[in-house]
N, C-alpha and C positions, 0 to 999 in steps of 0.2 A: 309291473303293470298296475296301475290304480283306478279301483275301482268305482265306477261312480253311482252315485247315489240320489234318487229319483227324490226330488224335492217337494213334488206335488200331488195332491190328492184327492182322491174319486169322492164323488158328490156325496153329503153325507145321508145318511137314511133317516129318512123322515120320523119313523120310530122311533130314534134312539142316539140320532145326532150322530153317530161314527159309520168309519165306514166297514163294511162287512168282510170277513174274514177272507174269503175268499178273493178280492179285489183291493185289500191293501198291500200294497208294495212291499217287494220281500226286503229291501235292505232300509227303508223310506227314513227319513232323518223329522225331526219331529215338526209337523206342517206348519209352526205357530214360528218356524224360523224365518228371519227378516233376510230378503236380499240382498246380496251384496250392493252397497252404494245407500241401500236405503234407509231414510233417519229409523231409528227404534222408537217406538211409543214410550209416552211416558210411562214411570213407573206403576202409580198412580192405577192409572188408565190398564194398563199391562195388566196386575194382580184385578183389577175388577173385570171387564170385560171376557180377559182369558185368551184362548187362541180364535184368529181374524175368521177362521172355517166355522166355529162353533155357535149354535144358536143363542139368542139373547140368554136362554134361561141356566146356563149350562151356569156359567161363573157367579150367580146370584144365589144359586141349586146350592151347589158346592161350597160357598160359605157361610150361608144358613147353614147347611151340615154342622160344617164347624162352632157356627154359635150355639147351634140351639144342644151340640155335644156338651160343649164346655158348660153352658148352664144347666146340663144337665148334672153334671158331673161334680159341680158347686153346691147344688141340692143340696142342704144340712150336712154342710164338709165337716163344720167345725162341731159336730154334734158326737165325734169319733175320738176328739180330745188328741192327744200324741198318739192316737192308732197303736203303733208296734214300738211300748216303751223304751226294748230293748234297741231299737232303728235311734229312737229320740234322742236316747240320753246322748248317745253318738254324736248325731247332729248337736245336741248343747255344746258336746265336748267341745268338737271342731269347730265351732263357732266364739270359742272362746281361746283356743289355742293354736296356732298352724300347725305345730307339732300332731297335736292330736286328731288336724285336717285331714295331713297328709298319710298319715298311716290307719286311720280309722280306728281308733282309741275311742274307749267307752268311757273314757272321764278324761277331765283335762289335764288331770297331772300323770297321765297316759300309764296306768299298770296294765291294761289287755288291752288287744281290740277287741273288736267283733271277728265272727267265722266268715267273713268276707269280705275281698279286696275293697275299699274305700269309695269308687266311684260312684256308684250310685248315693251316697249320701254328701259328695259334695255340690250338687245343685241344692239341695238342701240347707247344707250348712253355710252357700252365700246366700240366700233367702230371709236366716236365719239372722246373720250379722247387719243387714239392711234391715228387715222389718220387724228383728225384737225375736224372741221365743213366744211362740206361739200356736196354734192349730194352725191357724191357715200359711205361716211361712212355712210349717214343715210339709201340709199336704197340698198347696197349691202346684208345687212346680211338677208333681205327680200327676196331678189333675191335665197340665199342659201338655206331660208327657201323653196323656192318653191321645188328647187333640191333636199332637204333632204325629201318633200312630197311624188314626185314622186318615188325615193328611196325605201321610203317606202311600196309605192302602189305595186311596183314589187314585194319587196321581201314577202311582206303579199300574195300575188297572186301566187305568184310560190314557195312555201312555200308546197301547195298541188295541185295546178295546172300544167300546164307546161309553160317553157320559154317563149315560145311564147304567153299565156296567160298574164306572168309578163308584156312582151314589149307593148303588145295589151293596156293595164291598165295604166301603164306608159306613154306611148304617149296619150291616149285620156286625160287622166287629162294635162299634159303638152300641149297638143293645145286646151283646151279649155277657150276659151278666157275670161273670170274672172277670172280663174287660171292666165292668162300672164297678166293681168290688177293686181291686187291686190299683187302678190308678185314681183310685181314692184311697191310697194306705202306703204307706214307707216304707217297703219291703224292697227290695233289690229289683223286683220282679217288672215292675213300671218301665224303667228303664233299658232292662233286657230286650223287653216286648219291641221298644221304641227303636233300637240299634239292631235288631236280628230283621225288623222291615223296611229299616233304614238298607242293611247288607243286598237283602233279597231286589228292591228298588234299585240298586245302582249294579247288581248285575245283570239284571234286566235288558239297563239301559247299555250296558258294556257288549249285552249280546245285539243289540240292535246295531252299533255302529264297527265294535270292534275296538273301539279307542282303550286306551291301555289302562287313563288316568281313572274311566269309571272300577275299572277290577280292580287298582292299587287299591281308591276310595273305600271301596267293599272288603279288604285284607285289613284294612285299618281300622274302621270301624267294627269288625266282628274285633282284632286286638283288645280295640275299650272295651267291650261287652266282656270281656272275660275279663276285665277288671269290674266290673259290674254282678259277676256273678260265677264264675271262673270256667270251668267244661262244660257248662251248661251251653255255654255261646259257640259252642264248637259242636253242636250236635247236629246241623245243615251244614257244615264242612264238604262233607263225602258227596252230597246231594251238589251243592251250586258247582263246585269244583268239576264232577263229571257231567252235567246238563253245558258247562263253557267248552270244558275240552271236547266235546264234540260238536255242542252245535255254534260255538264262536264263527263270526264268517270271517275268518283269515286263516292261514296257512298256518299247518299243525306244528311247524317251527316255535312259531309268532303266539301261536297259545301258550306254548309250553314256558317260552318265555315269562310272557304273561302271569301266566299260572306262577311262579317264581318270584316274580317281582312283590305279587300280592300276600306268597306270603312272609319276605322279608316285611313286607307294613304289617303283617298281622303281628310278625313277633318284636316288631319295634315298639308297636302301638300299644302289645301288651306286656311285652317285655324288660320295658325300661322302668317302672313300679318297683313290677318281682327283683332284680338284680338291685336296685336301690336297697331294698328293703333286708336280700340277703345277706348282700356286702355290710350292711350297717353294724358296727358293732351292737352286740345282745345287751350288753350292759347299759347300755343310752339308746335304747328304744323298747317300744312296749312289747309286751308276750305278744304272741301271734294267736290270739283266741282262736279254738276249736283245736289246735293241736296236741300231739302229746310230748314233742321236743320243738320247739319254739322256731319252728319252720315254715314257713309260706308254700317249701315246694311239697311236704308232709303236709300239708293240710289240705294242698289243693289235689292231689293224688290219692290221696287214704279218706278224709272223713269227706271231704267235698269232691272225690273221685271215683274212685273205684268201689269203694264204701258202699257208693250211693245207688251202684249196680249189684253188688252182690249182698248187701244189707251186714255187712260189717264193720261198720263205720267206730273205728275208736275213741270212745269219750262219749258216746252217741246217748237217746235218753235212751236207749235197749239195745243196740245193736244186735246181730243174729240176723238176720231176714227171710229164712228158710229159702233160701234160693231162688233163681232166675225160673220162673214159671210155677212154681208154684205159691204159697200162704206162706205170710209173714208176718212179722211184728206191724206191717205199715198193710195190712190188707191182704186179701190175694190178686195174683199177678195173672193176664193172661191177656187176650187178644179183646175179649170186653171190658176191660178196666174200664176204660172209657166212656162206658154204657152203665156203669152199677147204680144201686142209691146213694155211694154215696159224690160220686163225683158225673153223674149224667147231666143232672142241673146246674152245673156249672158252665159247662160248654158242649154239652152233644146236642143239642137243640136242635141243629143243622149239619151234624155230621154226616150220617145217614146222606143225606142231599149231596151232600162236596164231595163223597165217594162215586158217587155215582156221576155226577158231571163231571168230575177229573177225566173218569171212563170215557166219558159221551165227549168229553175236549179234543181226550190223545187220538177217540177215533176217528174225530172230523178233520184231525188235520194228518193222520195215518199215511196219504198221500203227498206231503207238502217235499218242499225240499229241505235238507240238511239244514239250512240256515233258519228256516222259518220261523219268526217273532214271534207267533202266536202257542203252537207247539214249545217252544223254551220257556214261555210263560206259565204255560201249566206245567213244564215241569222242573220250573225252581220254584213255585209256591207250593205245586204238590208234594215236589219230592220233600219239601221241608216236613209238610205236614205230614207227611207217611213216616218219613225219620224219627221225629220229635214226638208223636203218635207209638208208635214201635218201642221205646227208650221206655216212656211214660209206662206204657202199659205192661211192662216186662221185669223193671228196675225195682230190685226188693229191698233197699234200703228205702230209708226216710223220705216218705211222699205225703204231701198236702195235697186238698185237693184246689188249692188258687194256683199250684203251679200250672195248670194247666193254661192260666190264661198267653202261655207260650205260644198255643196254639192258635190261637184265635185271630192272631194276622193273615197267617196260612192259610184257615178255613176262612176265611171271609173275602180273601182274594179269589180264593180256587171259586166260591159260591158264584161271586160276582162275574168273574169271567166267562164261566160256566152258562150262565144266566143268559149273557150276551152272546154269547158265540150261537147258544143252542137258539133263541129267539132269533138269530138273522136268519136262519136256516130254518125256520118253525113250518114253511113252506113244504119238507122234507118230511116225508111219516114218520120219519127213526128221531127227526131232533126232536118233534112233538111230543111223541110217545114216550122218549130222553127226559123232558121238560116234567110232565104230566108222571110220570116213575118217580123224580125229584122231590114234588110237592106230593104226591101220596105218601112217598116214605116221611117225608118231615110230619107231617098231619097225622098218620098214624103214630110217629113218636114222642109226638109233642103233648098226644093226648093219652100215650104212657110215663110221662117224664110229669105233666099236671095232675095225674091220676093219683103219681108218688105222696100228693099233699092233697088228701080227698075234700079236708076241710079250707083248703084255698080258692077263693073265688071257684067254687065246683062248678061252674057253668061253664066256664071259659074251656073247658077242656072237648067238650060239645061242638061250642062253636068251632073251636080251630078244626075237628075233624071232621065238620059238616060241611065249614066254607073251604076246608082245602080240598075234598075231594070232588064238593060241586066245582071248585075252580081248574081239579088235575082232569077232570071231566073237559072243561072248554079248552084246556090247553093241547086235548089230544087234536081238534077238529081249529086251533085256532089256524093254520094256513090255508083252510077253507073258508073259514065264514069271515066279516068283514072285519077291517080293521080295529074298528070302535068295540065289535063282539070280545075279539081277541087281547085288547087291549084291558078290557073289560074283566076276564078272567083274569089275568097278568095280575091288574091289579089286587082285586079280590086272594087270589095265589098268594102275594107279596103280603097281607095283612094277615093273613090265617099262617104262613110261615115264622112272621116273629110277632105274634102275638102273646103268646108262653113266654120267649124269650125276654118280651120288652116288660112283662106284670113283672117277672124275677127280679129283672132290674130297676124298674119301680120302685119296688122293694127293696130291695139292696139298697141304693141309694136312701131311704127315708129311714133305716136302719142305721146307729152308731156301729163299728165296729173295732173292736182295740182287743190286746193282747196276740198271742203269738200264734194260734191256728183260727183263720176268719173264715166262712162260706158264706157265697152269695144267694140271694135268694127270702122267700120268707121262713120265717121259725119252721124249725123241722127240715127243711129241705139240708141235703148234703149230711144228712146224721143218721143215714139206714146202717147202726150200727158203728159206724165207725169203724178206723181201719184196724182188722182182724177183729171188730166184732165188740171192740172192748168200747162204746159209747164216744168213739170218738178219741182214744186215743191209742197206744199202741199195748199190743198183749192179747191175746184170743179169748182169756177169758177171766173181762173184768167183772168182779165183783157188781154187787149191789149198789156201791157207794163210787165207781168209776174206775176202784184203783184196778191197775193191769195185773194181773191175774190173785187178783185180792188180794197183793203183797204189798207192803209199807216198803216204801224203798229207802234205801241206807240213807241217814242223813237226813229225812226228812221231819221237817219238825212235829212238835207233841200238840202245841196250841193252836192249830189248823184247823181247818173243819173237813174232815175225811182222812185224813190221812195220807193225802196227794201229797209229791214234792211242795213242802211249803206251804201244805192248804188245801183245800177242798178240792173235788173233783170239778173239775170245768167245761162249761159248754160248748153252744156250735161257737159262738165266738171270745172264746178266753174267758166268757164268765162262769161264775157257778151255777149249779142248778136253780131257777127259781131269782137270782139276783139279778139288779135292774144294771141293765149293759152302762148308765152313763155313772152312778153313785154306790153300787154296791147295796149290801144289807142295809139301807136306814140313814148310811154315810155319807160322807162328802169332803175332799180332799181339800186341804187349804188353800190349793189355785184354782179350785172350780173342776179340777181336769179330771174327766172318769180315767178312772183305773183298772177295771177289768178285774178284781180281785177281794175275794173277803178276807176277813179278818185280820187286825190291828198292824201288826210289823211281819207277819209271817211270812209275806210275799210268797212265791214260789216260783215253779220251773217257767211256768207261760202265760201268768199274765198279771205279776208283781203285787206291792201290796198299796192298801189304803192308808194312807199319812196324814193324820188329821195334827189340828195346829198343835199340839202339846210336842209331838215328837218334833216336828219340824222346828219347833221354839229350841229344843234342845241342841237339834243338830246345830242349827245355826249359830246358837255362842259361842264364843270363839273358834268360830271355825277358821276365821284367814290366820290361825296360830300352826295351823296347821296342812300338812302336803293331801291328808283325804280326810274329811269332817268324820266319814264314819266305813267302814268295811262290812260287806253283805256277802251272804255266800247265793250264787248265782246273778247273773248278769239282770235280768227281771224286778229281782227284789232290788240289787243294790239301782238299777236307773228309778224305781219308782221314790226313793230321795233325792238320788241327784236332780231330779227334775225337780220333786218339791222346794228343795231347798235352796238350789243352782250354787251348789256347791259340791266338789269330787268326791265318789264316792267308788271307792276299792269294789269291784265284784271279785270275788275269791270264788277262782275256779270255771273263770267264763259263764258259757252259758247256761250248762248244766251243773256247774257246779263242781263237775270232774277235773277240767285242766288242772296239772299239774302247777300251779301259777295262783299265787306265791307257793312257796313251799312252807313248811312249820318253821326250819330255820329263819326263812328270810322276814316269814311275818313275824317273829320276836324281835328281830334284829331294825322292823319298820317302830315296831312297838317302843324298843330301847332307845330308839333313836328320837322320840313323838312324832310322830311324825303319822301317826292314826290315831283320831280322839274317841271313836265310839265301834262296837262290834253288837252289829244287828242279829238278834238273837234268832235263827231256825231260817228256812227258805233253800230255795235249790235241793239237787238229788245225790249233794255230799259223797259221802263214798271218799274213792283212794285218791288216784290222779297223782301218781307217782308213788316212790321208795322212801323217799325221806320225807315226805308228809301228805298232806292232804285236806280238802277241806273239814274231812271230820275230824282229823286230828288236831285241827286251828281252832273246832268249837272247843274240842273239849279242855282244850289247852288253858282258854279264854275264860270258859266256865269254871274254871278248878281256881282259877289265879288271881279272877277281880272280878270289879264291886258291880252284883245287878243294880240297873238303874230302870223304872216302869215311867213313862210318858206318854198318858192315855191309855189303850188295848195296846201296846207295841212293850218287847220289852230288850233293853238296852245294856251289854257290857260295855263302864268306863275306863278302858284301856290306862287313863292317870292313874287310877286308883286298884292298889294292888291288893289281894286278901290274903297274899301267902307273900313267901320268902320267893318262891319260883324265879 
């Protein structure tokens, strides 16, 4: 028997351009479809106008959005320099080697990768081979990422909501400020964000019609995202999988099927990398950074796995995470994570709000039937977001708090839709009072989340809790008083809701940000402490001077400023205290590029060193005599030459400095061979990283054996030149 499907649709509301939940068609196929026989508009015409039902203003609405995102989002890109040096030198690599493309090698003569699958840095590293090394090749295609996010969030939202539900979703994800943090930075996380609302969109679309190819599409794309960032993309799994198998409108056969097909794409799509990479012989290709036996499926199980839920991650910069619910090395864990100082300013803005209207969604359509588009909607954006929410707030390993801009597709859909549904229904005491609950809780948090930073614009924190709850006030009486009244509040509501939100991101945006832990927002905000307490990094109780639990950690160097891996204790974003985010102490690197990092060659664990031209003169000479110019212990210090230089430079020990990789053997036998001209004195968190050597035993090897070499503040062993017989 087949099913048909109502092609035509009820008048739209004057409001809000769509039609109301209650009176859109349970199986309806999407109304902008052309009849059979009839020409299709141009394209031209197509992407401007939009669908033939929809008000003039709808498709002009919606990509103003999109411009005035992207410029936003361009705002003093290049004022961020290579953002996450460790992300860059990557992209350099790959943009100079296919080898080093395709496996995501941190230099081009490929000794490590990075601690994560490659994809998200080869949009980058084609950007890179077209338009040069540079800020804006490496952080523009980020930037797109974000606008192709937003993009999405609309047309997943107004798909079966109305327009104005789409703009509502689209704008809150676009001014929330992890959103304009993160897809302004080179971190894997851009990309995630962009494929996990790409996933949620085309099941959406899969539960409207049924068709197989939208579910396959969605197995496929969640596959690449876990080459993007590996389990992380598999954390709305359980969520879309069980929202299809129940409410797909076809036969529980025909799901299950379904359900099967999607995810042979899932593990083809992410599968075919992994088995490349493990089939490949060890000997001809790079380490697998972040591991501790040169395994992709060990790295992505143990430090980028399970690790990362029980805070045992081997090689980690502490590993430990005192377990699932309660304080760890990365903060303590619990159902308010999400709310604390140090990660509320990033994304709870409107959490509060999108809890509660998920409620007021599931309850408006509590009645619908099994099938119904609207109800499936809230719950593959909510269930993502309860998911992904739930992990976040629980998981005692190694947590930032920019991951969370995971979230923000999630909340910004659930918000929007929320928004729309309860407003057609405002007529109704419960959706009003729904509506009017929403915007008091935001305005009430919004003016504890602004409060957090007493010296930030201190007024603003007034307004928004003056005009949200004059506006939750109109919006209890808005199905009684007149349209313009109603509309009136709505508006007012809408401004006092991301008010807070949009200064943050303001902010953020007009802020550089570089090295390897960034918060968005202005100074002070996301540093209540720091996770467990330690000013922002891990250990419950650091010192005066930053370090976690005022202990000098193995390895790290002597001519640092604090005592940190490699150097000084560092800020909200990878600088030091007091040092200026684009040049450092006084400094200024020989390509203009901020560094994120004081003092001369010491680089360290997160956010490498400053290169001024004396060292860089050094590395450079004869460098093409040679397979890497010069070896750095941790991945940070050694990208902060390769970039200066663009020429390969060995990180001993990946990112912190622990992998196993090189051993002592191998790097005498790199040594014997010349095949390495220079060993960058101090940086990373040293230590063991295997039996037969390590990076502290590479320094001391290097120290004992040959000639210091000083090039400006930086100071250099000449691997040619021997001082002993060794």
């Amino acid at each position: 028997m087949t099913t048909q499907y109502d092609r035509t649709s009820p008048p739209a509301d004057p409001a809000t351009g769509g039609p109301p939940p209650s009176t859109a068609p349970r199986h309806s196929a999407p109304a902008s479809a052309v009849a059979p026989g009839e020409p299709r508009p141009p394209l031209a015409r197509r992407v401007w106008r939009g669908r033939p039902e929809d008000p003039r203003w709808v498709r002009p609405a919606f990509l103003g959005l999109l411009l005035v995102t992207g410029l936003l989002y361009l705002s003093h890109l290049s004022a961020s320099g290579y953002a996450n040096s460790f992300y860059s030198a990557a992209v350099q690599a790959g943009s100079q080697s296919w080898k080093a493309f395709f496996f995501g090698s941190l230099d081009a003569a490929n000794a490590i990768t990075v601690d994560k699958p490659p994809a998200s840095l080869w949009p980058m590293e084609l950007s890179v081979r077209v338009f040069g090394l540079n800020s804006w090749a490496i952080l523009v295609p980020e930037v797109l990422m974000g606008v192709g996010t937003v993009a999405v969030v609309y047309a997943a939202v107004r798909r079966r909501f109305s327009p104005v539900a789409g703009l509502i979703a689209g704008t809150v994800l676009a001014l929330t400020p992890v959103a304009a943090l993160m897809f302004r930075f080179n971190n894997p996380d851009a990309m995630l964000a962009l494929l996990m609302s790409v996933a949620c969109y085309l099941v959406v679309r899969a539960l409207a019609d049924g068709r197989t190819k939208w579910l396959v599409w969605a197995g496929a794309v969640i596959g690449f995202a876990f080459l993007a960032k590996t389990l992380q993309a598999f954390l709305i799994l359980p969520a879309l999988a069980l929202v299809y198998g129940v409410c797909a409108p076809v036969r529980p056969r025909k799901r299950l099927v379904q359900l099967a097909l999607a995810t042979v794409a899932l593990v083809v799509s992410g599968g075919w990398w992994v088995a490349v990479v493990e089939l490949w012989p060890a000997s001809s290709r790079p380490y697998i950074g972040g591991s501790q036996n040169d395994s992709f499926l060990e790295l992505t199980f143990g430090y980028n796995g399970l690790g990362r839920l029980n805070g045992e991650e081997t090689g980690s910069v502490g590993g430990g995470g005192g377990g699932m619910g309660g304080g760890g090395q990365w903060g303590e864990t619990g159902w308010d994570r999400m709310f604390n100082s140090e990660i509320g300013g990033q994304i709870s803005w409107l959490l509060p709000a999108a809890l509660i209207l998920l409620v007021a969604g599931l309850f408006l359509t509590r009645k619908a039937a099994r099938t119904d588009l609207a109800r499936a909607s809230f719950l593959v954006w909510g269930g993502s977001l309860l998911m992904t929410t739930a992990v976040f707030s629980y998981m005692a390993g190694i947590f930032h708090q920019y991951y969370t801009v995971a979230l923000a597709p999630y909340l910004a859909a659930v918000v929007g839709m929320g928004t729309g549904a309860l407003w057609e229904k405002r007529h109704t005491l419960w959706a009003s009072l729904a509506l009017a609950a929403a915007l008091t809780a935001t305005a009430a948090w919004g003016y504890v989340l602004l409060n957090r930073t007493p010296d930030y614009l201190p007024w603003l924190k007034w307004l928004v809790l003056a005009g949200g709850l004059v506006a939750a006030l109109g919006l209890v009486f808005a199905g009684t008083v007149g349209r313009r009244l109603a509309l009136g509040a709505a508006g007012l509501g809408l401004v006092a809701a991301l008010a807070g939100p949009t200064a943050y991101t303001v902010s953020t945006v007009q802020e550089p940000h570089t090295g390897s832990i960034v918060t968005a927002g202005p100074a002070g905000a996301g540093m209540g402490g720091g996770p467990g307490g330690g000013g922002g990094f891990p250990g419950g109780d650091g010192d005066q001077q930053g370090r976690p639990g005022g202990r000098t950690p193995p390895g790290a160097g002597t001519n640092g400023t604090g005592g940190f891996p490699g150097g000084g204790p560092t800020g909200r974003n990878g600088q030091a205290p007091g040092q200026n985010p684009r040049t450092g102490p006084g400094t200024t690197t020989e390509s203009g590029m901020p560094t994120g990092r004081a003092g001369g060659g010491m680089g360290g664990l997160l956010g490498g060193a400053d290169v001024d031209s004396e060292a860089k003169e050094l590395l450079e000479t004869g460098a093409g005599d040679y397979t890497w110019a010069a070896a750095a212990i941790g991945a940070q210090n050694a990208a902060s030459y390769q970039l200066a230089t663009g020429e390969p430079v060995m990180a001993i020990g990946g990112f912190n400095g622990t992998d196993p990789s090189p051993t002592l053997a191998q790097f005498r036998r790199y040594v014997a061979e010349g095949k390495i001209h220079y060993f960058v004195s101090g940086g990373g968190m040293g230590g063991g990283g295997g039996d037969s050597g390590g990076s502290a035993q590479i320094a001391s090897w290097v120290a004992e054996n040959f000639e210091e070499v000083t090039a400006g503040s930086a100071t250099f062993y000449d691997l040619t030149q021997r001082t002993s017989g060794d």
